[in-house]
Every structure is written in structure tokens, then in C-alpha cells.
C-alpha positions as CSV (number, residue, x, y, z in Angstrom):
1,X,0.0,0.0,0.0
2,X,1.2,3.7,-1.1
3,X,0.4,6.2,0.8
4,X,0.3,9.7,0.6
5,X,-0.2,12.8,2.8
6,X,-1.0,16.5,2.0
7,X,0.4,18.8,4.7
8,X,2.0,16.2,6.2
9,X,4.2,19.0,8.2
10,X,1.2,20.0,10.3
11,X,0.5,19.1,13.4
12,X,-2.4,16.6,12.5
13,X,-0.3,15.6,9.7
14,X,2.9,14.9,11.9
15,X,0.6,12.5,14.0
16,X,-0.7,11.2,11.8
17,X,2.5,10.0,9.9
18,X,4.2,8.7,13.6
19,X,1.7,6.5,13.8
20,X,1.1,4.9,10.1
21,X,5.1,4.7,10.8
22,X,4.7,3.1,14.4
23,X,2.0,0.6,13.0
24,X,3.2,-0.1,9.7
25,X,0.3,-1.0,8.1
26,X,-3.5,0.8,7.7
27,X,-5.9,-1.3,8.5
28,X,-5.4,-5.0,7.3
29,X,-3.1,-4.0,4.6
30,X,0.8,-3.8,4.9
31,X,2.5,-0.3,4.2
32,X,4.9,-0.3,1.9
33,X,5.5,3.1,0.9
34,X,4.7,6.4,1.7
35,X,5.0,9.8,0.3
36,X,4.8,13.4,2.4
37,X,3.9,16.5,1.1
38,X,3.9,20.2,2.6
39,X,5.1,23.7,1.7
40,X,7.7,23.6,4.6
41,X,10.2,20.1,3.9
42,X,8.6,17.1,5.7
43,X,11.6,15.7,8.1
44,X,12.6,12.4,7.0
45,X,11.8,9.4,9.5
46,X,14.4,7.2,11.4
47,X,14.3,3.9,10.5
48,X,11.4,3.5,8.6
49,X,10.2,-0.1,7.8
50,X,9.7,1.1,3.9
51,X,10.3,3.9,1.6
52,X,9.6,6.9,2.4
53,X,9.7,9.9,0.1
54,X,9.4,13.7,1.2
55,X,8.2,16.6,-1.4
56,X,8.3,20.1,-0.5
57,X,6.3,22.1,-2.9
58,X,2.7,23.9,-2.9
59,X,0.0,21.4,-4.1
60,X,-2.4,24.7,-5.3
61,X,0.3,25.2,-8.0
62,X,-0.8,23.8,-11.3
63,X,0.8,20.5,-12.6
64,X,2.4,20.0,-9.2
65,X,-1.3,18.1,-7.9
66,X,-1.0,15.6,-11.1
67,X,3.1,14.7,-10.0
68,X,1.7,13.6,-6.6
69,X,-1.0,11.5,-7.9
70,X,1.5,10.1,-10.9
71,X,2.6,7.0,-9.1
72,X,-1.3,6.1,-8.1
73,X,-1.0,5.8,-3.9
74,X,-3.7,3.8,-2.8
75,X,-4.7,6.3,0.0
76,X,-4.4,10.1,-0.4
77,X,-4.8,11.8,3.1
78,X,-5.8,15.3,1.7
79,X,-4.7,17.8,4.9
80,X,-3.4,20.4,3.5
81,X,-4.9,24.1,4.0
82,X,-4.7,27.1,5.4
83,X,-6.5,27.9,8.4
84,X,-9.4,30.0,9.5
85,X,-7.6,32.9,11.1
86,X,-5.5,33.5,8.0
87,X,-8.1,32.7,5.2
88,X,-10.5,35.4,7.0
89,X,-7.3,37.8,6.5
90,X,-6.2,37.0,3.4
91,X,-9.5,36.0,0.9
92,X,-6.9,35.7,-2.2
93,X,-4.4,32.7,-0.7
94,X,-7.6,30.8,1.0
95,X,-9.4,30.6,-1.7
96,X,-6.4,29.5,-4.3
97,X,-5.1,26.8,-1.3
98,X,-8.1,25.4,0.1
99,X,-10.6,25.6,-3.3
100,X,-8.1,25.8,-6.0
101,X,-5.5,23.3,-4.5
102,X,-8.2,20.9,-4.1
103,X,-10.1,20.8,-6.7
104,X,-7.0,20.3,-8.6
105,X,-5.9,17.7,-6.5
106,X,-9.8,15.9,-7.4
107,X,-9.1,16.9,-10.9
108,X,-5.4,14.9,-10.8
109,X,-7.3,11.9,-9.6
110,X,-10.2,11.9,-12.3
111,X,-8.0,12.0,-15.1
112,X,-5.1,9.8,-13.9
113,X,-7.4,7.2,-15.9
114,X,-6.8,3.6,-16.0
115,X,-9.4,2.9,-13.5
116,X,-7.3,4.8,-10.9
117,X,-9.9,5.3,-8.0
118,X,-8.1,5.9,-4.6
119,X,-9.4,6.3,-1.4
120,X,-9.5,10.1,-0.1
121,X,-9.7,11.5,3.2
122,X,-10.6,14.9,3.0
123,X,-10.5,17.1,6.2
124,X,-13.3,19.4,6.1
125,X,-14.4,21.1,9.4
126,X,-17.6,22.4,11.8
127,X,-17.1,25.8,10.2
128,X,-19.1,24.7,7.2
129,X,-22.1,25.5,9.5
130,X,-23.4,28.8,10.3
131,X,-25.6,30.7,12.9
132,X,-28.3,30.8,14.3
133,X,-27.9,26.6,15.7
134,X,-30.5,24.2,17.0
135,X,-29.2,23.0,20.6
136,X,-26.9,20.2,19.2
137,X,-26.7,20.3,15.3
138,X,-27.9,16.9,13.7
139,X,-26.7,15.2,10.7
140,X,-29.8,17.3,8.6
141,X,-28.7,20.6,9.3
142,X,-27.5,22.7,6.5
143,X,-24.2,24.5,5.4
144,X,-25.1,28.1,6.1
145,X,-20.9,28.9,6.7
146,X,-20.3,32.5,8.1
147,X,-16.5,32.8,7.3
148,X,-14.6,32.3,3.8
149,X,-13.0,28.9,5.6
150,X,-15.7,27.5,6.1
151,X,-17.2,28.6,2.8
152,X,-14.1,26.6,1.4
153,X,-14.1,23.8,3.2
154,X,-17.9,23.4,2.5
155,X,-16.8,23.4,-1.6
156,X,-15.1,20.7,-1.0
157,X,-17.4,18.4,0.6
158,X,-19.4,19.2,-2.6
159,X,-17.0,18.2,-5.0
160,X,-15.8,15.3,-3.0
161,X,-19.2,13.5,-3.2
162,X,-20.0,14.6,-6.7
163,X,-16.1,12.9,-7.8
164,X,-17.2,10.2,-5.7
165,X,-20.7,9.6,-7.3
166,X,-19.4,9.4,-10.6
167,X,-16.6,7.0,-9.6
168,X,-13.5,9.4,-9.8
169,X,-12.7,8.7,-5.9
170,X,-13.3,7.0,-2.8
171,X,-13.9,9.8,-0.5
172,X,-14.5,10.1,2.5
173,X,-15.0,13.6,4.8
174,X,-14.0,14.1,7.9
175,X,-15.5,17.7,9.6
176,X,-12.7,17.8,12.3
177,X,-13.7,19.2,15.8
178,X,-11.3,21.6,16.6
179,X,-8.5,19.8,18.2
180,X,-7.1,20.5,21.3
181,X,-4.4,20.4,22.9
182,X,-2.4,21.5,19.6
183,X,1.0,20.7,20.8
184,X,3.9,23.1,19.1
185,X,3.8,27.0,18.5
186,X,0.7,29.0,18.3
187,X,-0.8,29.2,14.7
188,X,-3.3,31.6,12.7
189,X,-6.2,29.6,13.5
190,X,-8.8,31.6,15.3
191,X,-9.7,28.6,17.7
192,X,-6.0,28.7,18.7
193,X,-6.4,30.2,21.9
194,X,-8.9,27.2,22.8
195,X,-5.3,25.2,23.2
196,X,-3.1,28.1,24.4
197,X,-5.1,28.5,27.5
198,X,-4.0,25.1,28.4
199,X,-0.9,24.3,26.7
200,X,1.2,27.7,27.7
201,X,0.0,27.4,31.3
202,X,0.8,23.5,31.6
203,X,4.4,25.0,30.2
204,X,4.7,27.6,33.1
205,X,3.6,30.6,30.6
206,X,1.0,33.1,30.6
207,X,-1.6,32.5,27.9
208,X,-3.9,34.8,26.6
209,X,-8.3,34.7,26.5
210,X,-9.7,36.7,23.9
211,X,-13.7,35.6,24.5
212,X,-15.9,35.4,27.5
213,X,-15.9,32.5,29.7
214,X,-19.2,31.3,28.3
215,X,-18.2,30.5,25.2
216,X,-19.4,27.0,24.1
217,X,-17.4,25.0,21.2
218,X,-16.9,21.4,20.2
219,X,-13.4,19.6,20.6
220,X,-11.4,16.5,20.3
221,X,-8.0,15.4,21.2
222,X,-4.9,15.1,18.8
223,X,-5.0,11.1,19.3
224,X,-9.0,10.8,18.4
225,X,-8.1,12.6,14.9
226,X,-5.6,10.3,14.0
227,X,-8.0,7.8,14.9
228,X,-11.1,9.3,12.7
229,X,-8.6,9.5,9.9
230,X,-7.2,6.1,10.4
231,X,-11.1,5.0,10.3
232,X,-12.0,7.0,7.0
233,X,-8.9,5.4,4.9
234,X,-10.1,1.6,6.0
235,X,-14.3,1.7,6.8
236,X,-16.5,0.3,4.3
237,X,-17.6,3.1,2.5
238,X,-20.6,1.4,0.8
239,X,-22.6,2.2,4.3
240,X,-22.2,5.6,3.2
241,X,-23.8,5.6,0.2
242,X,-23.8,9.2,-1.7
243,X,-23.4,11.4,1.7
244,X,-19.8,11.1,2.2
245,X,-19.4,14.2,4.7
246,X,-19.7,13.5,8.6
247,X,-19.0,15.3,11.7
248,X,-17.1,13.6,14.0
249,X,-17.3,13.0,17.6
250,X,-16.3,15.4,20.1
251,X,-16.8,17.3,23.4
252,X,-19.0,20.7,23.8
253,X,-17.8,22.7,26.7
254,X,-16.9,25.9,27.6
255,X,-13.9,28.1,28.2
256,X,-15.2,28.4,31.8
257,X,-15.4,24.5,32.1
258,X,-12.1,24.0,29.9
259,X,-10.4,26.4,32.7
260,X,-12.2,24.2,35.5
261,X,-10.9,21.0,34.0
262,X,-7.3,22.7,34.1
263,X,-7.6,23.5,37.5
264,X,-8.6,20.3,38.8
265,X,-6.0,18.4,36.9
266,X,-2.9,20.9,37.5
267,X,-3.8,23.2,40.2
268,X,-4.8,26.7,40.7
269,X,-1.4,27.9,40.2
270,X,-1.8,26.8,36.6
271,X,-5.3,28.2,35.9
272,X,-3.9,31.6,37.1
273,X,-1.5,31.7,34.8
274,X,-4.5,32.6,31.9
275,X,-4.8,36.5,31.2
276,X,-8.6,37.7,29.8
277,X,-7.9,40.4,26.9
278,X,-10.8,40.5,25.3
279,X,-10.1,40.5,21.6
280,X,-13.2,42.0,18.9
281,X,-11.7,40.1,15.8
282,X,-11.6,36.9,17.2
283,X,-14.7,37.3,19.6
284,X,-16.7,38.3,16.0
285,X,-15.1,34.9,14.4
286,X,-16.1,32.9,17.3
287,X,-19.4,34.1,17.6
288,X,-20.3,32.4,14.6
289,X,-19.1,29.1,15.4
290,X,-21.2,26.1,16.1
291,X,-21.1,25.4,19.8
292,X,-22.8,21.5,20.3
293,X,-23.5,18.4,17.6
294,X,-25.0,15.3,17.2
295,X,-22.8,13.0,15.3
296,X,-25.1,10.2,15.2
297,X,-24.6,8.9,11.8
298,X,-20.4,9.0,12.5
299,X,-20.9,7.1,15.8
300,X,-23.2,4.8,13.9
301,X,-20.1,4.3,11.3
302,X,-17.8,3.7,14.0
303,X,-16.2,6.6,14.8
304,X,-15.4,7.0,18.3
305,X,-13.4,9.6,20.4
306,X,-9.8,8.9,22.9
307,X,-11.7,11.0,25.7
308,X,-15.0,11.0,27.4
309,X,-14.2,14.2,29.5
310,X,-12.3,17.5,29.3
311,X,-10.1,16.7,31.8
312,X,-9.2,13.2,29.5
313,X,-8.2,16.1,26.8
314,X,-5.6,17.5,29.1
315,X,-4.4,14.4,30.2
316,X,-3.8,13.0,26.8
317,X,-1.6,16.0,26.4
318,X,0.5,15.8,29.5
319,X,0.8,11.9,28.4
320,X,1.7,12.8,24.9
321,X,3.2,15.8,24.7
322,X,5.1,16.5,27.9
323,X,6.4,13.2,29.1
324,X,3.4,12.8,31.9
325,X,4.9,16.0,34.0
326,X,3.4,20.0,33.7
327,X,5.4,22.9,35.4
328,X,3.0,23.1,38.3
């Protein structure tokens, strides 16, 4: 098996490569090579049971989509984009990465011909829906998005079920929770400061709250998105049928109750280390983001989350990311 990841140099793509390498296999089949893509050069694994090849380049750039695709891998984990913060800011470079780059990337795989049909996991995401929300939004609800990500994103759950009704692909779609704790630097994503309230204070730094206390949004752990994409690339995709988007699994809380699950599993030393500066851009982003979901027809497919409570989302990342200890 061939695999091959877009934005494999980002932090769900880094995860999700130490672990295809750690197992190597996906699902019942044997790996036997892979290929990583980014923008920024892919470090090259230690000891890797099979070939691995690294590609720096920008996939939105045209011709460069149909060179990935050229040697056929039998799973194409499509993870490349740029995020919400920065696609809000600049409407030029979101639209040409995150449309552009993937419809091009679709496009590759129709015409490689020869009855090339891969499987493709596409990472799409909850901003594809838009205020006003029902309590917990169902698997009926409707793509109303409120930001030019989300707008995006929402293009290419489109175009993945259309290639994949007329036998192009074998897509699947994946709308992502926003993930928390993101180990590693602060990024452009507006949801970013849902992990640096935890992660800089676990570290002994000050972290920054833009929003109000009460703010309500859906999460899930690093390790539970490896494991939804590790589930798209090997479920039985006839269940399916012609709706190949779904929302995963994940937590609604708030920033009040992710600041009370700090506190009880690192102290009140920790908590106090978060600093409110209220911030109008991001609170006017936020305030537009669904808050609560019911992903009834993912759980039904067998996606299923690491964590049952906020305080399993910290742990994970003092497990994971900081050798079990926190600077108390």
C-alpha cells in the first residue's frame, strides 16, 4: 500500500505519519510506501520499515497536484490548508489553497485514468455550518458557513461526493472538531487560543483569553483525529452511500469549564496563569461558530473519540506531549 499525505508537516499531519510509521500498516493491509507533502520540507523518518519519500512544494500550484497522484498511492490523506484565522485575512491565498488546491488535486485523480480510483480522506471542518444553531446540530442541518474557511471547506465536501458519485474517488470527509491540545507553537487559526489557555500554562507561561468565559465550542483530542482519519482510509464506504461528509465525535464545553478541568488536573497555580484580553476580531469569528453536535450517523459508522471528558483532553496532552509532568 502507497500512501500519501497532504500537509504532512502540520501538526495533524505529523501524528498522523508517527503512527502509520509506528503501526506499519493501515488497517489489514501492509504499508509499503509512503509519500509526504507540505510547503515547509517534511523531516525524513528514522528507521522507517519502507520507503519513504518527502516533497516540498505547494500542491495549489498547477501541474504539481498531477506529479503527486503520478505513481497512483492507494490512500491520499488530503490535509493540506490554510486555516481559518489566516483565510478570514487573506481571501486571495484561501481561496487558491483550500478551493483551488483541491479541486485540482480531485481533478489529478479523475484523469489519472486507467481505472485509478483511490481512497480520499478529506479534512473538512464544523465551520461549514453557520448561525443561528439548534441546541446540538444533527446530521440534517445545513451549510449556512459564516466565514470564507468555512465557505471553502464546504466546496469541497461538494466536490468530494459529486467525484465520488461518478466513480472518480473513494472519498470520504471528515468535519474535524477543533483539536485540542495542539501541541507546538501558536498558529493563525482563530480557535488557537482554545489550546493556548491550556498548553502555555501547563508549560509555566501566561496564555492569553480573547472571548468570554461562556463560550461553548466542540473539541477533540490530537490522538481521536488520527483515529477518525485512520477510520476513514479503512471503513466500508458502501454504508455511506452518496453522503460522504460527517461530523465527528467530540466534546461541547466551555472556556469556563475547559479552565475548570485545568484547574482540577494541574492546580490553581496553573489556571492563574491565563490572562482575559478580550479581543473584537476573534470574539466576531467565534461568535459564529457552532457550539454543540449530534454526530449520530459517525458514531453509527464507527467513529469513536480517545476521551470522554475535558479533563481526558488535558491528560492525553500531558501523556503525549510533555512526558506525563506539567510545570506546576
Amino acid at each position: 500500500m502507497h500512501i500519501l499525505v497532504l500537509g504532512a508537516v502540520g501538526m495533524v499531519g505529523r501524528k498522523l505519519t508517527e503512527r502509520l510509521l509506528r503501526d506499519g500498516r493501515l488497517g489489514k493491509r501492509d504499508i509499503t510506501r509512503m509519500t509526504l507533502q507540505d510547503v515547509v520540507a517534511p523531516a525524513n523518518p528514522v528507521k522507517a520499515g519502507f520507503p519513504v519519500d518527502t516533497v516540498t512544494c505547494d500542491f495549489a500550484v498547477p501541474g504539481v497536484a498531477e506529479k503527486l497522484v503520478a505513481d497512483r498511492p492507494d490512500v491520499i490523506f488530503h490535509l493540506a490548508a490554510i486555516v481559518s484565522g489566516e483565510a478570514e485575512l487573506d481571501f486571495d491565498k484561501g481561496y487558491r489553497i483550500n478551493l483551488d488546491g483541491t479541486r485540482m488535486l480531485f481533478d489529478a485523480v479523475r484523469l489519472a485514468g486507467g481505472g485509478y480510483k483511490p481512497r480520499v480522506v478529506f479534512t473538512s471542518s464544523i465551520a461549514v455550518f453557520g448561525a443561528p444553531f439548534p441546541e446540538a446540530i444533527g446530521d440534517e442541518f445545513f451549510h449556512t458557513p459564516l466565514l470564507s474557511y468555512g465557505t471553502q471547506k464546504a466546496i469541497g465536501e461538494l466536490l468530494l461526493a459529486d467525484y465520488s458519485r461518478r466513480g472518480f474517488m473513494d472519498g470520504v470527509g471528515i468535519r474535524l472538531p477543533t483539536i485540542c491540545i495542539r501541541p507546538g507553537l501558536p498558529n493563525k487559526a482563530a480557535s488557537g487560543f482554545f489550546s493556548g489557555i491550556l498548553r502555555e500554562p501547563l508549560a509555566g507561561k501566561e496564555a492569553i483569553l480573547p472571548v468570554s468565559e461562556d463560550v461553548r465550542h466542540w473539541h477533540a483530542s490530537p490522538r481521536s483525529a488520527v483515529g477518525f482519519l485512520i477510520h476513514a482510509a479503512t471503513m466500508d464506504t458502501a454504508a455511506m452511500g452518496a453522503r460522504r461528509n460527517l461530523t465527528m465525535p467530540g466534546l461541547s464545553v466551555t472556556v469556563g469549564e475547559e479552565i475548570a478541568a485545568l484547574r482540577r488536573v494541574a492546580g490553581d497555580k496553573v489556571a492563574a496563569r491565563i490572562k482575559r484580553e478580550p479581543d473584537a476580531f476573534i470574539m466576531g469569528i467565534v461568535a459564529g461558530w457552532p457550539r454543540n453536535f449530534d454526530p449520530k450517523r459517525a458514531l453509527q459508522l464507527g467513529f469513536t473519540t480517545a476521551e470522554k471528558t475535558f479533563d481526558d483532553i488535558i491528560r492525553i496532552h500531558i501523556e503525549d506531549e510533555l512526558g506525563g509532568k506539567f510545570v506546576a
